[in-house]
N, C-alpha and C positions, 0 to 999 in steps of 0.2 A: 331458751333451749340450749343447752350445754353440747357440745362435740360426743359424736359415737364413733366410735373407729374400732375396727377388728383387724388386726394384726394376725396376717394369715402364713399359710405356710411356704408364699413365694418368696420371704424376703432373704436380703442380704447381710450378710455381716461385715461390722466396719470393725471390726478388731482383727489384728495379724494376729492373735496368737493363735500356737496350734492348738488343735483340737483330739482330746482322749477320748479314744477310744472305750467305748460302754458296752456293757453287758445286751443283748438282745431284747431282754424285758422290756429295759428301759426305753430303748431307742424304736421300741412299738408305740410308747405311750406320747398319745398326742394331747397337745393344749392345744386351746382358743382361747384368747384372751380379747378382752374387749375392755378400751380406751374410752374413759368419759374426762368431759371437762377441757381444762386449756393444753395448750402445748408442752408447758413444763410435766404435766400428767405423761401427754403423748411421748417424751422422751425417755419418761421412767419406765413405760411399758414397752419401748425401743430396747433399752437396756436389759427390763428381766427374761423379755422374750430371747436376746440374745446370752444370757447367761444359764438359760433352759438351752438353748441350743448346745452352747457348751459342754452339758452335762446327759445330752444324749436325746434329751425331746425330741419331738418334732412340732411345727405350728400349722392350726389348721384354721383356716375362715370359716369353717364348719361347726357349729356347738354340737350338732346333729350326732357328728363322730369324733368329739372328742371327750377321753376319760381323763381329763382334767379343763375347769373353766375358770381361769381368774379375770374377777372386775376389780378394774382399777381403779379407783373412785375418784368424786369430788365430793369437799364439803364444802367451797368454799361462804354459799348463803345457803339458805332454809330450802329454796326449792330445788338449787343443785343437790341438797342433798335426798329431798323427796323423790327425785328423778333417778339418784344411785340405788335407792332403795328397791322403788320402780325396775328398775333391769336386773337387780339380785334378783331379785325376784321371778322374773320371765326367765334370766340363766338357771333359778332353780328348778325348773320344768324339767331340764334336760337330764336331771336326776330320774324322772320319773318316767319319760319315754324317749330318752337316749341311751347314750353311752356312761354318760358322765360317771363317778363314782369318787368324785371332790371338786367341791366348791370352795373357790379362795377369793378372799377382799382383800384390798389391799389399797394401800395411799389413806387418801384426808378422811374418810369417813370413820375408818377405825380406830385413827387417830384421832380425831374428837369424839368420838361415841361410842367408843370397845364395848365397853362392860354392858353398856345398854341392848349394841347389836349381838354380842353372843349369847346374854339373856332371851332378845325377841326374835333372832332368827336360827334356829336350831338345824334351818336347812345348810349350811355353812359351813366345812369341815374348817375352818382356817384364817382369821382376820390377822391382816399384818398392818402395823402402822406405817408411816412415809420413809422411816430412818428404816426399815427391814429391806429394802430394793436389795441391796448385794447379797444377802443372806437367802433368796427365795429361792434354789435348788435344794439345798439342806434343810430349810424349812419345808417343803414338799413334800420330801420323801418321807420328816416326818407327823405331816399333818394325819390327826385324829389318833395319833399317839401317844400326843400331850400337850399341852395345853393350845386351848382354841385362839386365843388372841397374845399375839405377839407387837408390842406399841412403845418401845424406849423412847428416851429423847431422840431428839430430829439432829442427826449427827449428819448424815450422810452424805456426802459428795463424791460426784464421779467423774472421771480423769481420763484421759486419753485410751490409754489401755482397757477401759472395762469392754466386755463386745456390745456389741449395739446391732438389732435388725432393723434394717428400711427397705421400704417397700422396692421392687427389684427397678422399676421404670421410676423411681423416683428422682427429679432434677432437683428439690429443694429437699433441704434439711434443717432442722431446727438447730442451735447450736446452743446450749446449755452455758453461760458464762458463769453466772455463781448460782446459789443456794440461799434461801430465808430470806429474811428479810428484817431490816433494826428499825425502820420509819416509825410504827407504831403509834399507826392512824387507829382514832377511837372505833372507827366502823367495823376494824378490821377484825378477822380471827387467824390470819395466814402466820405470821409471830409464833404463835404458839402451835400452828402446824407442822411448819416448816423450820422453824426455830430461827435463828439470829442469821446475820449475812455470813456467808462463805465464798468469797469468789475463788476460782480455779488460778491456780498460778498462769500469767500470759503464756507462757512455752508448752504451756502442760493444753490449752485450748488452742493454740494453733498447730500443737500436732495434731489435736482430731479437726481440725478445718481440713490440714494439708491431705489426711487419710480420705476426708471425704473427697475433695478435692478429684485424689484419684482416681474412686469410685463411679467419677461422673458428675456427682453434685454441681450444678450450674447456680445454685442462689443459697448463702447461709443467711437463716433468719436468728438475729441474737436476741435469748431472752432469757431473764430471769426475770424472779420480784421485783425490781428495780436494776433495771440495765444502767443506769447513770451513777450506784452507786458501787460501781464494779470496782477491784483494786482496794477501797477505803482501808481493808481490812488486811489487806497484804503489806509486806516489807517494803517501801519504797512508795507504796502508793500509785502503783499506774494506775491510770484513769480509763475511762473508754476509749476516748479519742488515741491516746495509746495503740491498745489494742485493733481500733479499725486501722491505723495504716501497718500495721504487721500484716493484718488479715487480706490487705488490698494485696500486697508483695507477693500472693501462693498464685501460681500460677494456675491454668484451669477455672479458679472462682470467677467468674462475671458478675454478679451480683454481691452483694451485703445491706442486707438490710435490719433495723433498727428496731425491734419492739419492746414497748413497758418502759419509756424514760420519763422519772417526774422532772416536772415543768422546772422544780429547782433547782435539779442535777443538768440542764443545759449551760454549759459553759460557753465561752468565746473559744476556747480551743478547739470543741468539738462542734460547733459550727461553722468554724475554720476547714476542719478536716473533712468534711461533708462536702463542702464548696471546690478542696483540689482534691480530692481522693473519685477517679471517673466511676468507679465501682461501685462506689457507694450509692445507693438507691435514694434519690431525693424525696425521701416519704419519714415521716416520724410520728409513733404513735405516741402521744402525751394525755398521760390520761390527769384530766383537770377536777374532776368529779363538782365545783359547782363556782360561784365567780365571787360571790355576795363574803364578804372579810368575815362576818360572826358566823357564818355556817364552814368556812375555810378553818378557820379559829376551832370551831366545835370537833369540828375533822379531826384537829390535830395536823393538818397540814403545814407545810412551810412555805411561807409567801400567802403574797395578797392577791386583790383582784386586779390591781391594778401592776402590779408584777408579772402576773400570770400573760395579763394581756402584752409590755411590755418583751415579753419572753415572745410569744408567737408572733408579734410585728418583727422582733429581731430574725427569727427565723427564715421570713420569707425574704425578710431582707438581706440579709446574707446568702442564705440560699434560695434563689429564686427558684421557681417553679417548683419547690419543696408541696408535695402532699399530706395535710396534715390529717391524724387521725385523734378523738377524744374521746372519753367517757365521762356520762356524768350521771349521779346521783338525782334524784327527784323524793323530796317529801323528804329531807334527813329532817331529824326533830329541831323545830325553830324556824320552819320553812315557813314563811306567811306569803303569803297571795305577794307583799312586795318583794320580796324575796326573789321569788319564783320567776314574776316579770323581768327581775333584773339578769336573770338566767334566760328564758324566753331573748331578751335582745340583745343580749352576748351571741349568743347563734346568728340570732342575725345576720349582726357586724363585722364575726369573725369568719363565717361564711366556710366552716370546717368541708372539705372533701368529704369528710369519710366519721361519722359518729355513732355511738351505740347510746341508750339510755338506761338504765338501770331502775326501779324502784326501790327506795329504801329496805332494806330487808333487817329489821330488830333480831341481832346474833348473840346469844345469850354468851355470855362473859367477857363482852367488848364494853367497854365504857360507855359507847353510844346506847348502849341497851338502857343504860339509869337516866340517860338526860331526861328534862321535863319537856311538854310541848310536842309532844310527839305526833303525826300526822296521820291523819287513818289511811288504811287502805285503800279505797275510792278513793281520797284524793291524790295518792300517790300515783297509782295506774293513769288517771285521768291525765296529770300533769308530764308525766313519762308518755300520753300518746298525741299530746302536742307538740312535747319537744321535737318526735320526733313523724309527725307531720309537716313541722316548718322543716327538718331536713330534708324531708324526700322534695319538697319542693326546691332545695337550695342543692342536692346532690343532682338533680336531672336538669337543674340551668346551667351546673359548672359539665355536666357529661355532657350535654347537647355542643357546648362551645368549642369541647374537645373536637367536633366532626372537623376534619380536614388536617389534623393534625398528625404527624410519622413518628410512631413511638417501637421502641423495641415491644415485642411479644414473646414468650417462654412458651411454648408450645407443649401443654403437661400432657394432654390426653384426647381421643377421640370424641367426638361429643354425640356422636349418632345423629345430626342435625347435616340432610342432603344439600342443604348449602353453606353451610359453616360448620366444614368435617371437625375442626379441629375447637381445642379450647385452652386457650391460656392464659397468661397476665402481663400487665405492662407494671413498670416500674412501681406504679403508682399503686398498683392492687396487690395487699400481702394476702399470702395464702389463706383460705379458710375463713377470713373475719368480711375483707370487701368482694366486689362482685369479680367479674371473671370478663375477659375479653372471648367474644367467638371471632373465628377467623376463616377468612374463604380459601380454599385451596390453592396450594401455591409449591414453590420448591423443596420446602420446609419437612421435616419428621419429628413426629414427637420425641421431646428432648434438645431441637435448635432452638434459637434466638432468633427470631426472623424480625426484620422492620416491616411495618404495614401501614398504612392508611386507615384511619379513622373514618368508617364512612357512616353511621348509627351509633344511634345511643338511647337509651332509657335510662330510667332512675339510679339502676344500680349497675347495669354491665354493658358493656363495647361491643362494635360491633365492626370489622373491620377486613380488607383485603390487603395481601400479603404483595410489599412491592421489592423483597430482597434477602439477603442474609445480614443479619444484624450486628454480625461481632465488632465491623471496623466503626461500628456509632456508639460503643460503648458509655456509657457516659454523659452522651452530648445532648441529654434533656429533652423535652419537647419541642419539634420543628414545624415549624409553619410549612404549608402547601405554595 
């Protein structure tokens, strides 16, 4: 199940620039937009929602009462894109006993599939591909004009200056470092979605840190396609590691944390910087997708299994208490029963915190689509709900051991729970993917850092009472009782 998020009409803008004044028409007409799929989606619909603001919109969490809805899609496998399809579809309701009077697509779905979704969904005034983001104020005005599907190359990248809405009590924010991606892994289709890497110039991404920074933001989460191959493409070549100690230096940030680094972009440098940087969140998501060298190889991946492993022994050892997070693949073609075990007790051994599993999903115009030996269905699901049976069992031994332990907590929201008002994360839990810490009433308001006590746990979330204000332990890891 892919992210759903509605971007309503309380949020903020993190752009300084001033704001033109618009004709009354305009500045009645309200959008709803609604966010599917991962975080790099959620940013681009941060962005157009705030570049509608610009030009005089209004945002509404309502479809109910708004006379514009754009979905912002995913395509990136078969069933994200059945599930974009899925909500077009319930938003095209809104045509029919609402307000609405245009419907707009927009991101990875139209960009793989234009010509087919303007052909079969006629409810649609407007498909834009992933490279149209800056363009969709003047593309609005004139959808059902001319022409229905709008899908260039994937040029796009956005910079300090563009406006951006976030949610008004929002403490974390996503932070966008580059764009595409050049790995061109056989499974993949994002390449051709998103087009080749673009990273943001460093000065140009830590002016919107510093912007958010001021805003309030307590925690940047850095992500692209590939957060490790950040820099490659620029002049000089900064690296991430780079990039986190500028990031450490803004004053206001308490947190930074790390998502989407493959296993082969970890360096000694930026394990280094992890280790003195107190800011930096000791959590790394690495997504490994599987262990076995010929299915690594089929991938298209760089490194081996005995690399892969190598890289996360180095991890912890370097930085200790470091929370690891993975992904991996089940059934890709070639998978045999010995395969699969040798994946089975990889998990094991490596005893990941935090894992997702995936099933193969056959993505028509990826290489892996032609391989021979490909694995049915059954067995794909089957082998995806072992994997991730031995983790629920291996995620509630290492949460049970957490009881007694004083970790910082990020205090995002009310939980409506009479004994643990509140709800937020420790170091170790990034937004939206792992579970969530509750916490018992204490000095704290949504928005502090408080330290707490560990006193519960189950498989996926915390459970804990609040023994302080957490700023002066920034950094200082996990503490024993």
């Amino acid at each position: 199940m892919q992210r759903v998020r509605c971007l309503s009409d309380q949020m903020r803008c993190s752009s300084n620039k001033p704001r033109n004044p618009r004709p009354l028409s305009i500045m009645k007409e309200k959008v709803h937009i609604l966010s599917l799929g991962c975080p790099k989606n959620q940013v681009d619909s941060e962005v157009m929602a705030g570049l509608l603001e610009q030009k005089g919109y209004l945002l509404t969490g309502r479809p109910d009462e708004a006379r514009i809805i754009l979905v912002n899609t995913c395509a990136f496998i078969l069933p994200a894109a059945e599930e974009s399809i899925e909500e077009i579809l319930r938003m095209a309701e809104w045509k029919k006993k609402g307000r609405c009077d245009k419907l707009v697509v927009a991101g990875c779905l139209p960009q793989r599939y234009g010509q087919a979704l303007a052909a079969g969904i006629p409810e649609v005034d407007l498909f834009l591909g992933t490279g149209e983001v800056p363009e969709i104020a003047g593309l609005l005005r004139r959808a059902g004009k001319t022409q229905r599907l709008v899908a260039g190359k994937p040029r796009y990248l956005m910079n300090a200056a563009t406006p951006r809405l976030l949610m008004p009590l929002a403490r974390t924010a996503y932070l966008k470092i580059a764009e595409g991606c050049s790995n061109r892994c056989s499974y993949c289709i994002i390449p051709s979605l998103r087009g080749p890497l673009r990273s943001r110039p460093m000065s140009d991404v830590l002016k919107e840190a510093e912007r958010l920074s001021a805003m309030g933001i307590r925690e940047v989460v850095l992500i692209a396609q590939d957060t490790t191959a950040y820099g490659r493409d620029l002049q000089g070549k900064p690296a991430l590691s780079d990039l986190l100690r500028r990031l450490s230096s803004i004053d206001g940030l308490h947190w930074i944390r790390v998502l989407y680094a493959y296993p082969a972009g970890i360096t000694e440098e930026l394990l280094r910087t992890m280790a003195e940087e107190k800011k930096i969140c000791r959590y790394l998501d690495i997504p490994v997708q599987h262990i076995d060298d010929d299915i690594l190889h089929a991938m298209g991946r760089r490194g081996r299994g005995d690399t892969i492993r190598g890289t996360l022994q180095q991890v912890r050892r370097r930085v200790p208490g470091t929370v690891l997070r993975t992904s991996l693949i089940t059934g890709f073609p070639g998978e045999t029963v010995k395969k699969f075990n040798a994946l089975l007790e990889f998990v094991r051994e490596t005893r990941f915190e935090n894992l997702g599993v995936f099933a193969y999903s056959r993505e028509e115009g990826t290489k892996a689509a032609a391989l021979p030996a490909q694995v049915s269905e059954r067995v794909k699901g089957r082998r995806r709900d072992i994997l991730m049976g031995e983790q629920a069992a291996i995620s509630f031994e290492i949460n049970r051991a957490r009881i007694g332990a004083v970790e910082e907590v990020l205090l995002e929201e009310k939980s409506g729970i009479p004994e643990y008002p509140f709800v937020g994360r420790t170091r170790g839990q990034a937004p939206e993917i792992d579970g969530v810490t509750y916490v018992k009433a204490g000095r704290g308001k949504t928005g502090d850092i408080v330290l707490c006590r560990i006193t519960d746990a189950d498989t996926y979330d915390l459970y804990a009472e609040q023994i302080g204000i957490g700023h002066q332990a920034l950094g200082a890891g996990l503490k024993k009782k």
